[in-house]
ZAKE-959262 format. One record per residue (C-alpha): x negated, y, z negated. Coordinates in nm, 3 decimals. Layout:
BEGIN
+---------+---------+---------+
!    east !   north !      up !
+---------+---------+---------+
!       X !       Y !       Z !
...
+---------+---------+---------+
END
This chain:
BEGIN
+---------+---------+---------+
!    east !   north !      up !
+---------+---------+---------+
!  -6.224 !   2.701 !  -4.193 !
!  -6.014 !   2.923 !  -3.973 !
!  -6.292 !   2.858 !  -3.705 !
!  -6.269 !   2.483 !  -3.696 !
!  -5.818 !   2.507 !  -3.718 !
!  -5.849 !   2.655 !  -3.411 !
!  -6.075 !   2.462 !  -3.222 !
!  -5.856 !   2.131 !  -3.342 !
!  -5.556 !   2.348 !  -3.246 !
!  -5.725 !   2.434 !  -2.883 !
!  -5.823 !   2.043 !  -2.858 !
!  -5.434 !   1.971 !  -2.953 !
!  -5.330 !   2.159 !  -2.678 !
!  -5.505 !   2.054 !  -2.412 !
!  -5.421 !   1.655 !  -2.473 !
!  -5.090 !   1.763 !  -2.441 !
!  -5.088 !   1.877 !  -2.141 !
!  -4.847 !   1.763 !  -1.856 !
!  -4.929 !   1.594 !  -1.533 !
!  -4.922 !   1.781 !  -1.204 !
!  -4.623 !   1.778 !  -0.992 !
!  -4.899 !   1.650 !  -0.717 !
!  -4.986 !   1.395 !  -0.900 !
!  -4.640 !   1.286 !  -0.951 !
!  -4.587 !   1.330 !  -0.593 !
!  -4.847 !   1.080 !  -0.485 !
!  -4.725 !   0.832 !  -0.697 !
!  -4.397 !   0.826 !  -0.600 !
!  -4.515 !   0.759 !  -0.231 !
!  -4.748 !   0.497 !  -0.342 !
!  -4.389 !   0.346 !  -0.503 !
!  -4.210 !   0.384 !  -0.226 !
!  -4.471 !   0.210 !   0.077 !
!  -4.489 !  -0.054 !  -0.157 !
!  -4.069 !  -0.125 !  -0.156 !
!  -4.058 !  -0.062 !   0.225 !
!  -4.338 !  -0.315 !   0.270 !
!  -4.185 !  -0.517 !   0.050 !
!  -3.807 !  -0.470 !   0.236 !
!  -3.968 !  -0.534 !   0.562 !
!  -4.156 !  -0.885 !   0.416 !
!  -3.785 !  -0.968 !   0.294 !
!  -3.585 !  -0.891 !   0.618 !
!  -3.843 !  -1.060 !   0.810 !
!  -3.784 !  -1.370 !   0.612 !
!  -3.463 !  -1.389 !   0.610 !
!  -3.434 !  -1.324 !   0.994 !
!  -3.697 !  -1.587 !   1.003 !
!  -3.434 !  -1.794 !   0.783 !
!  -3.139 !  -1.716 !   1.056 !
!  -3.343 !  -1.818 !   1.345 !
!  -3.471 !  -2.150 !   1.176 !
!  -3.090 !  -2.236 !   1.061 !
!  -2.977 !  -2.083 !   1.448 !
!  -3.216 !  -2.373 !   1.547 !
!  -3.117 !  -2.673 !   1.316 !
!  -2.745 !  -2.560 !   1.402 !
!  -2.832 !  -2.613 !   1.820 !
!  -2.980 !  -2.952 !   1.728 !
!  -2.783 !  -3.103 !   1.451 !
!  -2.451 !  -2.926 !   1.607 !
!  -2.216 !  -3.215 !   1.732 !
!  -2.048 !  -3.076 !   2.022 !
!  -1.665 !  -3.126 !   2.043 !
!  -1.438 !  -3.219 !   2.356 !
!  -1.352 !  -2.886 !   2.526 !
!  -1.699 !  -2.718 !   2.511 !
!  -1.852 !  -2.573 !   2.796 !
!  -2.267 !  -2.590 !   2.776 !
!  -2.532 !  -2.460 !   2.945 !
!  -2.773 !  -2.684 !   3.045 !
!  -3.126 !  -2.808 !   3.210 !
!  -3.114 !  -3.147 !   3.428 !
!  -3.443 !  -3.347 !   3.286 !
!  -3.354 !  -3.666 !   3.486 !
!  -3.140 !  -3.772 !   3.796 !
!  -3.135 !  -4.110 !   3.869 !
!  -2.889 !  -4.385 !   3.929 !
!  -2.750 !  -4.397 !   3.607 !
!  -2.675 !  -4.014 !   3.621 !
!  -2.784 !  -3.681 !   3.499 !
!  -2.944 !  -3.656 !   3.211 !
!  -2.923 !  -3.280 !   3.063 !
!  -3.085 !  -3.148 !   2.770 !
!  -2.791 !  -2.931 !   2.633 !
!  -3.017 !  -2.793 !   2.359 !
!  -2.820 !  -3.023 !   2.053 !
!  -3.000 !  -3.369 !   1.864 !
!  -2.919 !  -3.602 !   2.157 !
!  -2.911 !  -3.507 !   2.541 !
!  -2.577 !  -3.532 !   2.743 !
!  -2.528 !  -3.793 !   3.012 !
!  -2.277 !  -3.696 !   3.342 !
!  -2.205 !  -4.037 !   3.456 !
!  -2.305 !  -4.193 !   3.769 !
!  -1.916 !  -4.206 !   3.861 !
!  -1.933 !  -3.835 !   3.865 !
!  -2.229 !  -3.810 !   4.033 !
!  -2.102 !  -4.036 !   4.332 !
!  -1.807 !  -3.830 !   4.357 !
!  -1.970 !  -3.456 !   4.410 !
!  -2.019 !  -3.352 !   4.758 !
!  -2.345 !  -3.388 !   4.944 !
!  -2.368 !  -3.006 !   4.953 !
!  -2.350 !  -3.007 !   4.586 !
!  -2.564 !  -3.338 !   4.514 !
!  -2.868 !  -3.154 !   4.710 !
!  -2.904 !  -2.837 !   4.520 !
!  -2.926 !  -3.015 !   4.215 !
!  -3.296 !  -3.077 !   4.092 !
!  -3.485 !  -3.166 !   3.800 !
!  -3.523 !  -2.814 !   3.578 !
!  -3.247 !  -2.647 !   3.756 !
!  -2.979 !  -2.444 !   3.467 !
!  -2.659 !  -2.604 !   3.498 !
!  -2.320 !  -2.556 !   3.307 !
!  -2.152 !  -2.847 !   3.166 !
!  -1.848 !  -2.948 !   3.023 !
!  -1.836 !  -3.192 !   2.699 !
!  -1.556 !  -3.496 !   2.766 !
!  -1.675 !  -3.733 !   2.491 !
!  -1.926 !  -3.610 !   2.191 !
!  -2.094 !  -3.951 !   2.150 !
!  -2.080 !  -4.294 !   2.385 !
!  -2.212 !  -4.579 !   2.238 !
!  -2.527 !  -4.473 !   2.337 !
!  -2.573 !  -4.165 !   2.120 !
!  -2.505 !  -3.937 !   2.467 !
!  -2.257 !  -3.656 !   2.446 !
!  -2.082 !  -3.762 !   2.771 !
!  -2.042 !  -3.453 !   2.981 !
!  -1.864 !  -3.337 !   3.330 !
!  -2.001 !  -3.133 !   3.615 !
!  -1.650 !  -3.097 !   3.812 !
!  -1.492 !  -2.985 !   3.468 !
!  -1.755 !  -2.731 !   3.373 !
!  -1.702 !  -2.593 !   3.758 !
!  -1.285 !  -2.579 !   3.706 !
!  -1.342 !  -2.414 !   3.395 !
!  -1.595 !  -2.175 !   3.483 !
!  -1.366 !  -2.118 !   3.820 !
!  -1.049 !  -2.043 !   3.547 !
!  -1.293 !  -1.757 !   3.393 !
!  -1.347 !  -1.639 !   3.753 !
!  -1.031 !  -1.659 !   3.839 !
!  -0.898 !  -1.452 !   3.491 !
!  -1.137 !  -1.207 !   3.596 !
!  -1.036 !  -1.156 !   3.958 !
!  -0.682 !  -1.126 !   3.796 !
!  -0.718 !  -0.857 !   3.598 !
!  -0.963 !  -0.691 !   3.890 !
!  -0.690 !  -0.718 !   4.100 !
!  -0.897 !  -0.863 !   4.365 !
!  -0.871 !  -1.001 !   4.680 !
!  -1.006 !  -1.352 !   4.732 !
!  -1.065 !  -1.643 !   5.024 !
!  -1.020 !  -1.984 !   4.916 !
!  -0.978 !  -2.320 !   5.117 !
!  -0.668 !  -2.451 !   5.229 !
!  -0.712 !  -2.822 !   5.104 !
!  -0.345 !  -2.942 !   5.138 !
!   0.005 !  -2.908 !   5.179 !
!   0.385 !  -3.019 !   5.065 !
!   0.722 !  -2.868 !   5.166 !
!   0.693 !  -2.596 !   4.871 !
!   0.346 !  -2.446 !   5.028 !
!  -0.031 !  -2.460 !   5.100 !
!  -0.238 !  -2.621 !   4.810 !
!  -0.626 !  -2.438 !   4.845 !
!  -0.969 !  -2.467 !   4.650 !
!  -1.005 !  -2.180 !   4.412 !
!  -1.375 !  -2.192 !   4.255 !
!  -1.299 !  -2.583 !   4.165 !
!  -0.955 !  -2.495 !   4.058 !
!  -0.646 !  -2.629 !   4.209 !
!  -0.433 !  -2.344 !   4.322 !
!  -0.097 !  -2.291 !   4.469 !
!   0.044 !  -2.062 !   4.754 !
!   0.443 !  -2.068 !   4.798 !
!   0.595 !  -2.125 !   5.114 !
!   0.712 !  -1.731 !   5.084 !
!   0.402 !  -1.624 !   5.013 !
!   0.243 !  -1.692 !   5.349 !
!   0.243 !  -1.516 !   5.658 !
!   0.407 !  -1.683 !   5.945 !
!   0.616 !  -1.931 !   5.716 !
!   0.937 !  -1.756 !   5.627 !
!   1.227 !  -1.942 !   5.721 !
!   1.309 !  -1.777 !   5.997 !
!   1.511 !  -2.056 !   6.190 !
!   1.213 !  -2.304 !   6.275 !
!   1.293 !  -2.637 !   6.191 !
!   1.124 !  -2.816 !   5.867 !
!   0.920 !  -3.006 !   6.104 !
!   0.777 !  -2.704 !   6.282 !
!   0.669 !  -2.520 !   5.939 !
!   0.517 !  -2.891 !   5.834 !
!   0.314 !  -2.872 !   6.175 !
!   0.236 !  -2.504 !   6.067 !
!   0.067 !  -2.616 !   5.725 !
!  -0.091 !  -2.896 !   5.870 !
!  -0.332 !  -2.689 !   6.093 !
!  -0.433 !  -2.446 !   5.793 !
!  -0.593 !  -2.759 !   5.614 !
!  -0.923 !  -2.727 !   5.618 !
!  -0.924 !  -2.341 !   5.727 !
!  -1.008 !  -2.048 !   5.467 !
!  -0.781 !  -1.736 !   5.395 !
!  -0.757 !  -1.439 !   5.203 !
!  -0.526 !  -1.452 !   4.903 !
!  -0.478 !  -1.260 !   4.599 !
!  -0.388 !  -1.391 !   4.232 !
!  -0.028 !  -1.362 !   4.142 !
!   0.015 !  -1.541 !   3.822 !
!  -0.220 !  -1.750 !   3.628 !
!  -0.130 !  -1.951 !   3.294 !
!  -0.474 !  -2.164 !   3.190 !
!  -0.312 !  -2.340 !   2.880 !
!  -0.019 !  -2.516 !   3.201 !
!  -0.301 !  -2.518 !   3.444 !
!  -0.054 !  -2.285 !   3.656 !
!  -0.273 !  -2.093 !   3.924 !
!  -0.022 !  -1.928 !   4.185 !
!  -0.163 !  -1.702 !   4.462 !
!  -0.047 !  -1.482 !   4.774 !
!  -0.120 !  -1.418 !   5.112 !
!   0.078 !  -1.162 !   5.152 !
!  -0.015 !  -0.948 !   4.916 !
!  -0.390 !  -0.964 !   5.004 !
!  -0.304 !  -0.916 !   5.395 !
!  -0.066 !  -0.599 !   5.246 !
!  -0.402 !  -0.512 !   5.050 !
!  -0.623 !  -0.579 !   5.347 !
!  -0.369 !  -0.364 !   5.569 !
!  -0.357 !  -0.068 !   5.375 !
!  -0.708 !  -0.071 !   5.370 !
!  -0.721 !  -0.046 !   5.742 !
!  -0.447 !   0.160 !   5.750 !
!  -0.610 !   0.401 !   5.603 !
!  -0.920 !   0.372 !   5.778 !
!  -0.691 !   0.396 !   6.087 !
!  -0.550 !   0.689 !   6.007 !
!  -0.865 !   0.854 !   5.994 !
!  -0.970 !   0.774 !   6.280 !
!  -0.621 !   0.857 !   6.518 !
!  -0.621 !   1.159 !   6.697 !
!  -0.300 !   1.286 !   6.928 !
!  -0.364 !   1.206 !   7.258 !
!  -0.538 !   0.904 !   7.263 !
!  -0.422 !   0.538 !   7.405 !
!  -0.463 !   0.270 !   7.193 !
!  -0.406 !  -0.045 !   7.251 !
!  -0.153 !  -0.297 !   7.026 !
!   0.067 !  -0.533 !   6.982 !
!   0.411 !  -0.508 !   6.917 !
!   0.535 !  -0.699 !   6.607 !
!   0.886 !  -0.586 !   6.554 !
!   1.197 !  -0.440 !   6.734 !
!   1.488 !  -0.245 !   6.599 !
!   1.776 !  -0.065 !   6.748 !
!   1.592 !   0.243 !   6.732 !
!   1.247 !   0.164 !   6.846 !
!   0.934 !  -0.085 !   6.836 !
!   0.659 !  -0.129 !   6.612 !
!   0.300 !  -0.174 !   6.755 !
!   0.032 !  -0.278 !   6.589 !
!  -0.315 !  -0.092 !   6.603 !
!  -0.484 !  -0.343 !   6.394 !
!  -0.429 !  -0.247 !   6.084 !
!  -0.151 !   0.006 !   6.100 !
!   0.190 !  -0.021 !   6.275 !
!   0.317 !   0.320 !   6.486 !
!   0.633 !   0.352 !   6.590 !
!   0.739 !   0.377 !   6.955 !
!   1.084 !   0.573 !   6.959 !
!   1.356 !   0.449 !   7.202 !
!   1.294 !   0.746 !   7.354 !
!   0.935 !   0.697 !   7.463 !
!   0.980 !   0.288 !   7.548 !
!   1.036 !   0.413 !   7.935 !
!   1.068 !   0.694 !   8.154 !
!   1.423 !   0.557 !   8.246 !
!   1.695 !   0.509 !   8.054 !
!   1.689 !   0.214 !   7.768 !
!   1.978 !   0.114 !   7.567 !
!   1.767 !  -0.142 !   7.329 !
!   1.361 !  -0.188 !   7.307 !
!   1.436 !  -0.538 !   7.420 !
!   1.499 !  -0.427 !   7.744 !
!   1.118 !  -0.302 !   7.829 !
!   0.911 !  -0.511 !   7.513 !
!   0.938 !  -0.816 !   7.324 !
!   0.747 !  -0.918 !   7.003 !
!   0.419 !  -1.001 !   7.076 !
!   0.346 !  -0.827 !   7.396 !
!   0.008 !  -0.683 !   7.410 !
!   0.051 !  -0.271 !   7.516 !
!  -0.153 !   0.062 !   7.600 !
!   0.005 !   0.285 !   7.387 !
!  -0.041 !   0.728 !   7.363 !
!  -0.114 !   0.880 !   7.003 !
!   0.209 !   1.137 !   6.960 !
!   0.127 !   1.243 !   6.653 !
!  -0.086 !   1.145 !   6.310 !
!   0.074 !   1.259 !   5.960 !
!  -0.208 !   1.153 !   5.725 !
!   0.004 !   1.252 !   5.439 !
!   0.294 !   1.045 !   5.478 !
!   0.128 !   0.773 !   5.713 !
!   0.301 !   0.782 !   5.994 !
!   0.219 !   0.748 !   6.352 !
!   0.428 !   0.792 !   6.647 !
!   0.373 !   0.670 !   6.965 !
!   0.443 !   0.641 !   7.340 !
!   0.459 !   0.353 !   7.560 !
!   0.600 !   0.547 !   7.879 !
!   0.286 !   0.825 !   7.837 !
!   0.060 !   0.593 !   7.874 !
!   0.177 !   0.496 !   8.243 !
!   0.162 !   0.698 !   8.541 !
!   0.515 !   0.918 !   8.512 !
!   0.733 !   0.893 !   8.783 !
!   0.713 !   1.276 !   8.909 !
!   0.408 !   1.233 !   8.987 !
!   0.421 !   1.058 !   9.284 !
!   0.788 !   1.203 !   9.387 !
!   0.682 !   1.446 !   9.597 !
!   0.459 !   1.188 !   9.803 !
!   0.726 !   0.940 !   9.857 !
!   1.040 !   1.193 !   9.881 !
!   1.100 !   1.475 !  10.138 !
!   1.359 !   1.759 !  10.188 !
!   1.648 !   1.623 !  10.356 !
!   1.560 !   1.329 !  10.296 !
!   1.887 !   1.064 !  10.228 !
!   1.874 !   0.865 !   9.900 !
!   2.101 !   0.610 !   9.734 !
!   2.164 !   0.741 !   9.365 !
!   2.357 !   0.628 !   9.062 !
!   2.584 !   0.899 !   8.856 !
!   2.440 !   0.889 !   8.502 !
!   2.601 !   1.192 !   8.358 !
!   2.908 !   1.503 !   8.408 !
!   2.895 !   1.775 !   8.305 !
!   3.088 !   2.111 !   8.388 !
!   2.833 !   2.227 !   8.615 !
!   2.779 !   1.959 !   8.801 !
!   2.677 !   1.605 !   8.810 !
!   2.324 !   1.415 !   8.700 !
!   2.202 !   1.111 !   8.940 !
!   1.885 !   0.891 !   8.922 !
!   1.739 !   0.816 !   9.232 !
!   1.495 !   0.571 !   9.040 !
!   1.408 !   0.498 !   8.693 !
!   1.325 !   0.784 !   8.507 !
!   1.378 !   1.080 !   8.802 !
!   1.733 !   1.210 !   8.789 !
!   1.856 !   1.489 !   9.005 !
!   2.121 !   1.691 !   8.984 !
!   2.412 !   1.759 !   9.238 !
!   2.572 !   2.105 !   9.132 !
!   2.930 !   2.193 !   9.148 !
!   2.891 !   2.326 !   9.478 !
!   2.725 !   2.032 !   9.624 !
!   2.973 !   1.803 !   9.575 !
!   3.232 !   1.897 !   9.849 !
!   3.369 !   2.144 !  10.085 !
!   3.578 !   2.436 !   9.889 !
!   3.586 !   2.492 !   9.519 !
!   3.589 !   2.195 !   9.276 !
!   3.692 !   2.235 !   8.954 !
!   3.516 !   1.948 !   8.791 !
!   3.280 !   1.720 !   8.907 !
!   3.475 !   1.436 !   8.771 !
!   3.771 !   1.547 !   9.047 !
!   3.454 !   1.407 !   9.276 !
!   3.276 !   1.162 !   9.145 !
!   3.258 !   0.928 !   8.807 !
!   2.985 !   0.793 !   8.602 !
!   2.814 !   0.494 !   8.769 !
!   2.903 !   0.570 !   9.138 !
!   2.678 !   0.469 !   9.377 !
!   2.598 !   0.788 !   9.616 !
!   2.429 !   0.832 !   9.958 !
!   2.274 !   1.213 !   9.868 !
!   2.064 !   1.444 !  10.051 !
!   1.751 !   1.584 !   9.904 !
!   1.785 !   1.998 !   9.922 !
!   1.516 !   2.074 !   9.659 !
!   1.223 !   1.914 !   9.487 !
!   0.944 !   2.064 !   9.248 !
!   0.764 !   1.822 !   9.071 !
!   0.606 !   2.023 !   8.826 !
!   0.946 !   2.167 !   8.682 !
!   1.067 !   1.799 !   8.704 !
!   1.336 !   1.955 !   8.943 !
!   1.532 !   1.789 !   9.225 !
!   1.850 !   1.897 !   9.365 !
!   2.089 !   1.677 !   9.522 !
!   2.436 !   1.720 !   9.779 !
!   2.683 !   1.508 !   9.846 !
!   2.833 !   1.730 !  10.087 !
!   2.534 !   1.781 !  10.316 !
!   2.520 !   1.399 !  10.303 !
!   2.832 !   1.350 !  10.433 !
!   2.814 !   1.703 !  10.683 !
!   2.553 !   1.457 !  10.859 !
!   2.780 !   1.177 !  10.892 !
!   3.019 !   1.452 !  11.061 !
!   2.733 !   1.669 !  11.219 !
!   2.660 !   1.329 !  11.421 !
!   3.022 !   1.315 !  11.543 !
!   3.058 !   1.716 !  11.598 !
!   2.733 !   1.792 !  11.773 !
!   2.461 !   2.087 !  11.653 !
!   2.707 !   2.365 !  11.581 !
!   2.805 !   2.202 !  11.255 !
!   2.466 !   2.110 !  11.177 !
!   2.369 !   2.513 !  11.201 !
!   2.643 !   2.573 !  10.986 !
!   2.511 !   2.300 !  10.726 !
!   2.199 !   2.478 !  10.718 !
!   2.326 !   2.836 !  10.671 !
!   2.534 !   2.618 !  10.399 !
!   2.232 !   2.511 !  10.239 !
!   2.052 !   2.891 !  10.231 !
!   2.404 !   3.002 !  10.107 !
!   2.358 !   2.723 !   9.795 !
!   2.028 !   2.799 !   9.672 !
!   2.071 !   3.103 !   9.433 !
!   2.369 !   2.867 !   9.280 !
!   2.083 !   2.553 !   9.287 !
!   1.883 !   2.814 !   9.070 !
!   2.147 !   2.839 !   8.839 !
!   2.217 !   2.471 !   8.818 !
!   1.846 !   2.392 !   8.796 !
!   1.835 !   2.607 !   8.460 !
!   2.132 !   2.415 !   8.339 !
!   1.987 !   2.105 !   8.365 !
!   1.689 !   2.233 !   8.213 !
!   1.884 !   2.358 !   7.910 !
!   2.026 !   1.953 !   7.892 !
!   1.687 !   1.789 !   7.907 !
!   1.567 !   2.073 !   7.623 !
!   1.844 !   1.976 !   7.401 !
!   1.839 !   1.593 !   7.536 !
!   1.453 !   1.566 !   7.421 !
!   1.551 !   1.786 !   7.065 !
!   1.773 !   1.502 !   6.994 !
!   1.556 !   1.226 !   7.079 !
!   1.260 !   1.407 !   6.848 !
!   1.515 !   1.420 !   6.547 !
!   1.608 !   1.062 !   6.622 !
!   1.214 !   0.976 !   6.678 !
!   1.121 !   1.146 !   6.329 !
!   1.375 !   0.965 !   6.148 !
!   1.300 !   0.632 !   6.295 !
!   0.916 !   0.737 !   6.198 !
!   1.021 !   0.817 !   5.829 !
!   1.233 !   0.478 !   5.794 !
!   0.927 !   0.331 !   5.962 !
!   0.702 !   0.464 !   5.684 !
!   0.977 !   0.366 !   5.384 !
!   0.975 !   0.013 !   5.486 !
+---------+---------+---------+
END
């Protein structure tokens, strides 16, 4: 009896036993293939389902005034353009429109070509949606246009007309405007309203760079600038320009603008200034006097500052200088007629020709002591002087009045006098030495000033 309990007991047990935690793992993965499979089967439907109503939505879809399409061209032919615009019915552009495009345009188009379209009329009587090749091209030229706005880019366009406000021009197929301010060579500056007409009249027809100043879509307002692309363009080159300058070179230019204290010359692309200073190796009381806007010039490279943009420049450097030749075409003792340019307590500054002065010292200018040269002679006297000294490369030449007028009397008095003029002239030259160094110590502080005067013109160069 006790046998048999325990065997039921033993057989008890062992139907009781649990499942495996392997066995309840592979069950659980057979559950969970079967919901993936069955997720996947569902979100293929139902992207199935999007597609299919995607579909019905491009054919049953009626398009509405405003829309732009793309499109495929399945028929050209007298009546028009037929274009499969991907909706129940095909659209129609009308053989008015297609009369008015331009031969360049009318040849690219071909049967199969992609096309964009704008709708005008959802349904003619016909069951076309009525559509527009001109205003899909505006519109898509607006989006262009938006774009180049924001880009801040610089554009060409087509001048296509004119009135007294400005230039009219082709923008992409959109109608823009350039203001009479806005374009270079236009400004009012004193020309008659007939002359700026003429002006306009030859840009028609021409292309030009402009950049995008304002545009408004919703008041079909497109405005645009020429001179702010050519200010674009220009610091472009300037910069390129700058690069490139080295001191010492000669350039060529053209001078665009004048001002008390210098001129402007043009490199292409960057404008250097030319101080007053450096117009001529005479004297020059106004730029006008040696340049004029629009004169084409050799110019030498002063200086380059790449950090604040500047250039200065030489006209006068770039010409033979007029020392060089002085000692060819002047002699000692020569006689020369010279103009009094300058006193000072030493003695007296003359120019013989533009830019060679000499200078007659104290001693020079008459028998005895003087005690100014102004007791002797005054600015702007015309001289007959004798040459007693030149050296070319010091830039040196000393000048008397009095052994120009001991030849006048040596040719009335006989030879004596002229010995004595000589031994007069050995007598001189320690004080020539003397005077030479003071005119050096002028020119040094002449030229200072003109470099302080040069970099100042340079900076309010740069500002403007």
């Amino acid at each position: 009896m006790h046998l048999e309990a325990a065997t039921t007991g033993d057989s008890s047990v062992q139907a009781e036993q649990p499942v495996s935690a392997e066995s309840e793992d592979a069950g659980a993965e057979v559950v969970s293939e079967e919901m993936e499979q069955q997720s996947e089967d569902e979100g293929q439907s139902q992207g199935e389902m999007q597609n299919l109503m995607a579909d019905f939505d491009r054919q049953y879809r009626t398009p509405t005034r405003g829309d732009v399409l793309d499109g495929v061209i399945v028929r050209i032919d007298k009546d028009g353009i037929l274009v499969d615009i991907g909706t129940k019915s095909e659209g129609i552009i009308s053989s008015h429109e297609v009369q008015s495009l331009s031969p360049d345009v009318l040849q690219n188009l071909k049967v199969g070509d992609d096309i964009l379209v704008y709708v005008l009329q959802p349904e003619n009587q016909n069951g076309h949606v009525v559509l527009s090749l001109n205003r899909a091209r505006a519109e898509q030229g607006w989006r262009t246009v938006q774009k180049q706005y924001e880009a801040g880019q610089t554009i060409e366009a087509e001048v296509t007309d004119f009135n007294r406000g400005g230039l009219i021009v082709n923008v992409d197929g959109v109608r823009g405007f350039v203001p009479i301010s806005q374009v270079i060579g236009l400004r009012h500056d004193g020309s008659s309203e007939g002359e700026i007409e003429n002006r306009m009249a030859a840009m028609v027809g021409k292309r030009v760079s402009l950049k995008v100043i304002e545009v408004n879509r919703s008041r079909n307002r497109l405005i645009l600038s020429e001179r702010a692309a050519m200010q674009e363009i220009r610091a472009q080159k300037k910069e390129q320009l700058l690069n490139e300058l080295h001191e010492g070179e000669i350039r060529h230019g053209k001078v665009n603008s004048i001002c008390d204290f210098g001129a402007f010359v043009d490199l292409g692309g960057a404008d250097g200034l030319v101080h007053l200073s450096e117009l001529s190796w005479g004297q020059v009381s106004h730029p006008g006097e040696v340049v004029k806007v629009g004169d084409e010039v050799d110019v030498f490279v002063l200086g380059v500052d790449r950090e604040k943009k500047k250039i200065a420049l030489s006209l006068r450097r770039s010409q033979p200088g007029p020392w060089a030749r002085i000692a060819e075409k002047y002699k000692v003792g020569d006689l020369v007629t010279a103009t009094v340019t300058k006193l000072a307590s030493f003695g007296a500054f003359a120019r013989i020709e533009d830019g060679v002065e000499g200078l007659i010292h104290v001693s020079e200018l008459g028998e005895g002591r003087v005690p100014h040269p102004r007791n002797v002679v005054q600015e702007g006297d015309e001289l007959t002087l004798r040459v007693i000294r030149i050296d070319p490369s010091r830039r040196r030449l000393g000048l008397s009045l009095k052994q120009a007028q001991g030849e006048e009397a040596g040719n009335e008095e006989g030879r004596g006098e002229g010995t004595q003029e000589a031994s007069s002239t050995d007598r001189s030259a320690p004080v020539d030495d003397v005077a030479e160094e003071a005119s050096n110590d002028e020119a040094s502080n002449a030229v200072d000033a003109e470099q302080r005067l040069a970099t100042t013109g340079a900076e309010t160069a740069g500002e403007s």
